[in-house]
N, C-alpha and C positions, 0 to 999 in steps of 0.2 A: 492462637486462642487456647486460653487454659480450658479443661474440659474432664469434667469430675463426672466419674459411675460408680457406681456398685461392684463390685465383682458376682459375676453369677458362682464362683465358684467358693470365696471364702468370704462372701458376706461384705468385704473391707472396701471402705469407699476408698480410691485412687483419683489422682490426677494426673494428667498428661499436656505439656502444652504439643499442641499441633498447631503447623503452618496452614488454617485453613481462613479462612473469612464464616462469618455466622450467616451469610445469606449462602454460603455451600453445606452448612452442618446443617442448615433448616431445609436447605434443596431435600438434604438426605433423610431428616427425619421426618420430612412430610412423603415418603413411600421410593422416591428415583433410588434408584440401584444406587450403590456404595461407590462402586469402580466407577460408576458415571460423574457422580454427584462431588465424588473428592480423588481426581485420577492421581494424585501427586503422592498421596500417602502412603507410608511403608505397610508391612504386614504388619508388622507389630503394632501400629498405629488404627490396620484397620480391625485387628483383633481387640483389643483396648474398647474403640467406637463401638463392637458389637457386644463384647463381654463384659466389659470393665477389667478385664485382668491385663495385667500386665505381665512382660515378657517375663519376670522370674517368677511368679505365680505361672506361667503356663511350661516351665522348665520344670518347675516344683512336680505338676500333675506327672509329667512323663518321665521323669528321672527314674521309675523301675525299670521302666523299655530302655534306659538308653545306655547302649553296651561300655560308658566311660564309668557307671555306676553297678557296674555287673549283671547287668539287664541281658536279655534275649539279643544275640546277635543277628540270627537270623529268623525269618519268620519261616514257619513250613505251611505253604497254602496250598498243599492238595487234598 
């Protein structure tokens, strides 16, 4: 099923096809949890479903953190 959103993050409508049925995507958009309602999908698919972004929009956001970019290697959490 193709399956168009927004991105919450850059405004840009995207599309995705996912292997779902539309009596699973309506399961999900009438309130059943996500894992429930569509078990078979990847992250990036269930990220996509809940943001509209997609995997290199969500690469985009963390590329400062990510140490292949020169980002923070480690975190210091005390």
């Amino acid at each position: 099923m193709k399956v168009t959103k927004t991105s919450i993050y850059t405004n840009r409508k995207n599309t995705m096809d996912i292997d779902i049925t539309e009596e699973q995507y309506q399961l999900w958009k009438s309130g059943e949890n996500i894992d429930v309602a569509l078990p078979s999908i990847t992250y990036e698919q269930r990220e996509f479903l809940m943001t509209g972004a997609t995997p290199e929009e969500v690469d985009d956001l963390y590329e400062d953190d990510d140490p292949k970019y020169g980002g923070p290697q480690e975190y210091d959490w005390s």
